[in-house]
C-alpha positions in Angstrom: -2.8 38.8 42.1 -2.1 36.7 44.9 -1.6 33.3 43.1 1.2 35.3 40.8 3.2 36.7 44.0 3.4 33.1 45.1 4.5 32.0 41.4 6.7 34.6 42.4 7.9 34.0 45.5 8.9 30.3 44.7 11.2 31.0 41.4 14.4 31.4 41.2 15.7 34.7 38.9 18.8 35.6 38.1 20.7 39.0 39.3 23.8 40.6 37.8 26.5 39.8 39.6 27.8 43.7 39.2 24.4 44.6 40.6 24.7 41.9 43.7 28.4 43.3 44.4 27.5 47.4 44.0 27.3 48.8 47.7 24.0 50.1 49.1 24.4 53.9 48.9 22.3 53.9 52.1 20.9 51.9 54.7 17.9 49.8 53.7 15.1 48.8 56.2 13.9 45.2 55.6 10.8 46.1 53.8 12.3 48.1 51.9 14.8 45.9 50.4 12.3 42.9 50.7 9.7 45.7 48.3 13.0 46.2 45.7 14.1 42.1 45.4 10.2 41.6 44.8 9.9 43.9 42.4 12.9 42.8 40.6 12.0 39.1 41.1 9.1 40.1 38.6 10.8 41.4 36.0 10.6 39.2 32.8 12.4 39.7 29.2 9.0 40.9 28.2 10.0 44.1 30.4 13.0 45.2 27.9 10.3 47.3 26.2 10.2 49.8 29.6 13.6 50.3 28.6 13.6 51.5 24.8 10.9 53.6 25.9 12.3 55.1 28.7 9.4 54.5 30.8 9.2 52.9 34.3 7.6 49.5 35.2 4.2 49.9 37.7 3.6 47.2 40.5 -0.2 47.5 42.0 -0.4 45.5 45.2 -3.1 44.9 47.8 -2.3 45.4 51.7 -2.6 41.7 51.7 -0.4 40.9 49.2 2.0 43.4 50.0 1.6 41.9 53.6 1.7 38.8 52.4 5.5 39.8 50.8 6.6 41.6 53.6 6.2 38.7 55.6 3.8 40.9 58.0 0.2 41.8 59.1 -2.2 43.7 57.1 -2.3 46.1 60.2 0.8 46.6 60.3 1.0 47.8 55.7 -1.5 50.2 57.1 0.4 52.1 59.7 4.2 51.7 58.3 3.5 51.7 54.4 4.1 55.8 54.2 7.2 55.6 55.9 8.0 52.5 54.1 7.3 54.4 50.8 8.6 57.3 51.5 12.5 55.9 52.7 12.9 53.9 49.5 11.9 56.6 47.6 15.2 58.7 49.0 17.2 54.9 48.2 19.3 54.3 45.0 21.7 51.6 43.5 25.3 52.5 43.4 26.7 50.9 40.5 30.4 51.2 40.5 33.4 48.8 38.5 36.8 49.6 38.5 38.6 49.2 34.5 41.3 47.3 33.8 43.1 50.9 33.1 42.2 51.8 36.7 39.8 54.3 36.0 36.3 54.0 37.5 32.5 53.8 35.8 29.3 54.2 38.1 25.9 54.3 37.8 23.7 56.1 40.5 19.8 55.2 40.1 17.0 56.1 41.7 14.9 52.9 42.5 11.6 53.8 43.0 10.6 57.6 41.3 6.9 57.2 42.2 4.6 55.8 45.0 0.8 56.1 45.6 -1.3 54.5 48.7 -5.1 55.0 47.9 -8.0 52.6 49.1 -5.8 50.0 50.2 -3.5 49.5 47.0 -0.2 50.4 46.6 0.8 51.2 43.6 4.7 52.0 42.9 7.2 52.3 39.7 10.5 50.5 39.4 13.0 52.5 37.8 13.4 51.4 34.1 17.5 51.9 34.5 17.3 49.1 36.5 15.6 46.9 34.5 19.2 45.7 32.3 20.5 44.7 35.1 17.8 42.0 35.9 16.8 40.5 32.1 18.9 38.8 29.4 21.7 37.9 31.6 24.0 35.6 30.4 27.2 35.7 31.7 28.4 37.3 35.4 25.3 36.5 37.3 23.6 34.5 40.3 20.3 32.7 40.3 18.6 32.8 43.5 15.2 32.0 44.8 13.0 34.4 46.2 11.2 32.5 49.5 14.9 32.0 51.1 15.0 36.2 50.3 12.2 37.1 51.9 11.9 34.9 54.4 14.6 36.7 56.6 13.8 39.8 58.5 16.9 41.8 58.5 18.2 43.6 55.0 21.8 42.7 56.3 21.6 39.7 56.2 19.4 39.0 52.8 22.8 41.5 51.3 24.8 38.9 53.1 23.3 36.1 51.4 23.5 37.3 48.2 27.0 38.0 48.6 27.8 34.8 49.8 25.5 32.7 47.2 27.8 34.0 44.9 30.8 31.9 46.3 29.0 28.5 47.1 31.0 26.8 44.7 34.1 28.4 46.5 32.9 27.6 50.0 34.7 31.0 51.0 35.0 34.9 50.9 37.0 37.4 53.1 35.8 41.2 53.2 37.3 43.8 54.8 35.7 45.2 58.0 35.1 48.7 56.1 34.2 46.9 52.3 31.5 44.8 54.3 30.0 48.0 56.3 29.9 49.3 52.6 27.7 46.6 51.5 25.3 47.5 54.1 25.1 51.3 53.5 26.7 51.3 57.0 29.2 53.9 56.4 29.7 56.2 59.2 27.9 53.7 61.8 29.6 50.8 64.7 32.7 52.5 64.9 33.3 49.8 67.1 34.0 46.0 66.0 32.5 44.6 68.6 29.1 46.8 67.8 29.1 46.0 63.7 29.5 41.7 65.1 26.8 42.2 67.7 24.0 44.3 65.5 25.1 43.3 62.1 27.1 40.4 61.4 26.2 37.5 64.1 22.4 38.2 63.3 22.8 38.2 59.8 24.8 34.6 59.8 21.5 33.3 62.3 19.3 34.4 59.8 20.8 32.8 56.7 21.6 29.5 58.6 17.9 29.3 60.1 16.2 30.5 57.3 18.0 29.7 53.8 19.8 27.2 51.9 23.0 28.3 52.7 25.0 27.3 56.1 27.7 30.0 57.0 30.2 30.5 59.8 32.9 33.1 59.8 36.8 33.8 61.5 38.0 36.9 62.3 41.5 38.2 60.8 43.4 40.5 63.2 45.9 42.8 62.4 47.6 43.0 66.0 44.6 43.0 68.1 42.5 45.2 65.5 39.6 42.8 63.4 40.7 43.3 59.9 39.2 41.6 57.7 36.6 38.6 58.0 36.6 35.3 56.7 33.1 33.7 55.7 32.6 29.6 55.7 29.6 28.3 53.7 28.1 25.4 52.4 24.9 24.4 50.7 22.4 22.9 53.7 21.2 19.4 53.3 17.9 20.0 53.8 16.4 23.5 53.2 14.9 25.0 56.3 11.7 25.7 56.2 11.6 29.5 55.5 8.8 30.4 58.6 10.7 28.3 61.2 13.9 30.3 63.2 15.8 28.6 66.6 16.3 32.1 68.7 19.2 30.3 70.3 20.9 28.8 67.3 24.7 28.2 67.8 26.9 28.8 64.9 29.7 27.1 66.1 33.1 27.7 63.7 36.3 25.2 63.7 38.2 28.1 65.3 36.3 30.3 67.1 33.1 30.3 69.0 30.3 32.7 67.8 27.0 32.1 69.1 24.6 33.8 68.3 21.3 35.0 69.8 18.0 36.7 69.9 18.8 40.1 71.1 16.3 40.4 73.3 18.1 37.4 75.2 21.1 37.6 77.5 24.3 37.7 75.9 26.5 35.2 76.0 29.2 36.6 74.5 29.3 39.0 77.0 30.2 35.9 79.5 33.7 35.3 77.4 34.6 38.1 76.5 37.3 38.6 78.7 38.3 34.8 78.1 37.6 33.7 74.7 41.2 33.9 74.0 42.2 31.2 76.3 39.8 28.8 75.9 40.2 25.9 73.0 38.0 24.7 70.4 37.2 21.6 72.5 35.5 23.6 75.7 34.3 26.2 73.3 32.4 23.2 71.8 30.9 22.0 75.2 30.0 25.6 76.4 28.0 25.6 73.4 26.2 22.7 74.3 26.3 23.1 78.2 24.2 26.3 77.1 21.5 24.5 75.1 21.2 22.0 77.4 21.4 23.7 81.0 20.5 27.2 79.5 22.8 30.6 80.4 23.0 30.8 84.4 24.6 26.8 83.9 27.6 28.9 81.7 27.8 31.9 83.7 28.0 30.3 87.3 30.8 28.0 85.5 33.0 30.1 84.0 32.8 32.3 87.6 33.6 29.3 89.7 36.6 28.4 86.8 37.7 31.6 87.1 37.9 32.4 90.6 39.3 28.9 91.2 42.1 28.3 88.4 45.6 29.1 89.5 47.0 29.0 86.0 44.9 26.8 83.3 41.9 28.5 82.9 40.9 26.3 79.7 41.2 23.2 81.3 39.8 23.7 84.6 36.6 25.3 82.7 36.2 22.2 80.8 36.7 20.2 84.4 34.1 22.1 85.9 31.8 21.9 83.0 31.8 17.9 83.0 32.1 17.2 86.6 29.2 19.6 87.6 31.6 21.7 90.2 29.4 24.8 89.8 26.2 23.3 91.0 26.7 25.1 94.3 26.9 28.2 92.2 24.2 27.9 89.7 22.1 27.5 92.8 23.2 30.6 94.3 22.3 32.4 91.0 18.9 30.6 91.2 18.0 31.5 94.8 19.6 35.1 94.3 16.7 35.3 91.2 14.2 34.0 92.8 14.5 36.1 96.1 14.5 39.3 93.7 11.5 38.0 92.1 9.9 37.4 96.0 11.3 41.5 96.5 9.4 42.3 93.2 6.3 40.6 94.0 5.9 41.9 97.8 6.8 45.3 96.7 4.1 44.4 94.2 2.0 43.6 96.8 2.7 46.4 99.2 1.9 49.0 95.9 -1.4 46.9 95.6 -2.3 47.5 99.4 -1.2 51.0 98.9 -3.2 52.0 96.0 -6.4 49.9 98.0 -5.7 52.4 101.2 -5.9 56.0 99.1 -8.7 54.5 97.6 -10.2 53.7 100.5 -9.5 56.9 102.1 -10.7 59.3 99.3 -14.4 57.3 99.5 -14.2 58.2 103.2 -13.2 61.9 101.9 -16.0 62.3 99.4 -18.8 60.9 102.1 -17.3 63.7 104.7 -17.8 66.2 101.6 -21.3 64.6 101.4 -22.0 64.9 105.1 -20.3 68.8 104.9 -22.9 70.0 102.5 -25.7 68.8 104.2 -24.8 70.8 107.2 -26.5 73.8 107.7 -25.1 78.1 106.8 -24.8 78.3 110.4 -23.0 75.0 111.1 -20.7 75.4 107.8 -19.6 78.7 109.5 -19.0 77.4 113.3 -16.5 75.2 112.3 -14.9 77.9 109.5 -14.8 80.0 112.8 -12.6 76.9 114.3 -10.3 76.9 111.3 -9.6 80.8 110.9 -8.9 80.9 114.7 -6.0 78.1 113.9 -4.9 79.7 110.9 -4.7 82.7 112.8 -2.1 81.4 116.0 -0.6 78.5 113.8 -0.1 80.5 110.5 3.5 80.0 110.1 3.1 76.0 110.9 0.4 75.7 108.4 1.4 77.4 105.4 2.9 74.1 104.4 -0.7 72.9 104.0 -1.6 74.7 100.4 -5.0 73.9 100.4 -5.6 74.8 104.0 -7.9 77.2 104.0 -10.5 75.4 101.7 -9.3 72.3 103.8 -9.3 72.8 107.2 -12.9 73.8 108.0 -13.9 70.5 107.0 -11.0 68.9 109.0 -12.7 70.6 111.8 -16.1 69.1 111.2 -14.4 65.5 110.5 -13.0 65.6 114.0 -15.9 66.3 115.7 -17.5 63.1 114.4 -14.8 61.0 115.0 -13.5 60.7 111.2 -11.0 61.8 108.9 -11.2 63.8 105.9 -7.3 65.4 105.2 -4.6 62.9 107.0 -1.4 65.2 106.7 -3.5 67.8 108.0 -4.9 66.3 110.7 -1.5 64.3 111.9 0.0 67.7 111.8 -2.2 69.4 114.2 -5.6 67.1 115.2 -4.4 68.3 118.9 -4.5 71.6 117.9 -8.1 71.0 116.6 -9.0 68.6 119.7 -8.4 71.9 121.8 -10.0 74.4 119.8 -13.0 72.3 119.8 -13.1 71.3 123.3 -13.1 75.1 123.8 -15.8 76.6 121.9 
């Protein structure tokens, strides 16, 4: 079937646009949602007949052709296909329109009744309710292409896309902060903006721009200082992007306001303005952007904490000074040396670990040949130097009940001693002149 899911993977198909708009009822994972557009991707006019019969359409897939749609490893179908299976299963549509008379119509459906993972096929039903919503459209829909779909690797952001596709023509669309976390199946989760931007929104916009057709940027409308509603740009790219290929630091740079975007695994810069971003213009929002590219984060940190303790009242322009005329060299080489002194720290802490671990290593070889050397002594020898260790035990007892294994212990500390070697170290720092006496003695 392979040859079919990349017939598959490279048309276009048409969704309703009632089915495109209807919220997620829960949060999707990205297989999941890359599993359902698949599925409905494949759906054909010849499929109506699920419908009058009320019976659901089957998908059997290989682990590398399911891998090979997930945009994964075969590995990794075999470990996470159960839970995969088993979440989508619990998923359903949420079809809702509001009439012109005000009163509301929904649809709840199940997507997928039915899974089944045996001998490395997978073999699942699409819910036949579904099915109308995908076939014989006329009016009211989108036509997208699968590849851009699947080639992202966050369910966000291919719900973003869609949602957006819809308005290329339009260039535009403004959703409420709450509306949009609706889309998602977000509901009670990112109470906080700043949280929903970070995890949601900024990844989802790098996505679409790195990986799809469609080039987006987006404003944020305040109400006072709250984020109300926001405001997405897009345009068709020039040139598609080739779906396999993603820039972890691309900067999606808007008209009026700065949002760039990274990796999360990679420092933040919006953390670095976030007390600032207010004061700075377009213009040195610009050339931060490319300052970062080019000279890479500590470049924009040490700058904007050299602006910042230096300005006395125009903290836009002396930013964009200090940018161009280099004035925080000084400091981006402070930063430097600080890292790389930290990174010396690490490494001779590393070392002194290393040298550490070589020494008990050492030491318990020296242990085991005393232990060697101990039971090759004779009964009678054994018990001379027992005799030296009860005899400490019995004047020192109080000092040497710190020593839990002393009794087993200190009869061969004894012996150890005598020959000049070591066998228990805290032991024998504690007391080896206690020992040295007792054995000068007898």
């Amino acid at each position: 079937m392979a040859n079919n899911i990349d017939v598959i993977k490279n048309k276009k198909f048409r969704q309703s646009n009632h089915l495109i708009e209807s919220p997620h009822a829960q949060e999707f994972s990205v297989h999941e949602i890359k599993l359902f557009e698949f599925s409905v991707a494949s759906c054909t006019q010849d499929d109506y007949v699920f419908v009058q019969n009320k019976s659901d359409k089957e998908f059997y897939l290989s682990s590398s052709e399911l891998a090979n749609i997930l945009n994964t490893s075969v590995s990794v179908i075999s470990h996470e296909i159960e839970k995969t299976a088993k979440r989508i299963m619990t998923k359903m549509l949420h079809l809702r329109k509001e009439l012109s008379d005000g009163s509301i119509q929904f649809e709840l459906i199940n997507i997928i009744p039915y899974a089944r993972y045996m001998d490395g096929v997978f073999k699942f039903r699409l819910n036949y309710s579904i099915i109308p919503y995908l076939i014989e459209i006329k009016e009211k829909f989108t036509e997208f292409q699968l590849s851009y779909l699947l080639a992202m690797n966050s369910a966000s952001a291919i719900k973003l896309y869609k949602l957006l596709f819809q308005y290329k023509q339009i260039k535009s669309r403004v959703f409420t902060v709450d509306d949009l976390k609706s889309q998602f199946g977000l509901h009670s989760k990112y109470k906080q903006y700043n949280d929903f931007k970070k995890n949601i929104i900024s990844p989802s916009v790098l996505q679409i721009n790195a990986k799809t057709d469609l080039y987006v940027t987006f404003n944020e409308i305040k109400f006072g200082r709250k984020v109300e509603k926001i405001k997405f740009e897009m345009k068709l790219q020039n040139k598609p992007i080739h779906p396999d290929f993603i820039d972890k630091e691309t900067l999606v740079i808007d008209v009026k306001q700065l949002s760039i975007i990274e990796n999360p695994e990679l420092s933040g810069i919006d953390k670095l303005l976030s007390g600032i971003e207010s004061e700075l213009s377009d213009k040195t929002k610009k050339l931060i952007a490319k300052v970062y590219k080019e000279n890479g984060v500590e470049y924009v940190e040490a700058s904007i904490k050299y602006a910042t303790k230096h300005s006395k009242s125009n903290l836009d322009k002396y930013l964009h000074d200090t940018l161009v005329n280099r004035w925080a060299d000084v400091e981006v080489q402070k930063i430097l040396n600080k890292k790389t002194e930290e990174q010396k720290q690490l490494q001779i802490a590393k070392q002194k670990q290393q040298e550490s671990n070589a020494k008990l290593q050492a030491n318990e070889q020296k242990k085991l040949m005393i232990v060697v050397e101990w039971n090759n002594l004779t009964n009678e020898q054994q018990e001379k130097y027992t005799k030296y260790a009860t005899n400490l035990i019995n004047i020192y007892n109080q000092k040497l009940k710190i020593f839990p294994t002393i009794v087993e212990d200190l009869p061969i500390c004894c012996f150890a001693v005598s020959q000049n070697k070591s066998y228990n170290l805290s032991i024998e720092g504690f007391c080896k002149t206690l020992l040295n006496e007792v054995l000068h003695v007898v």
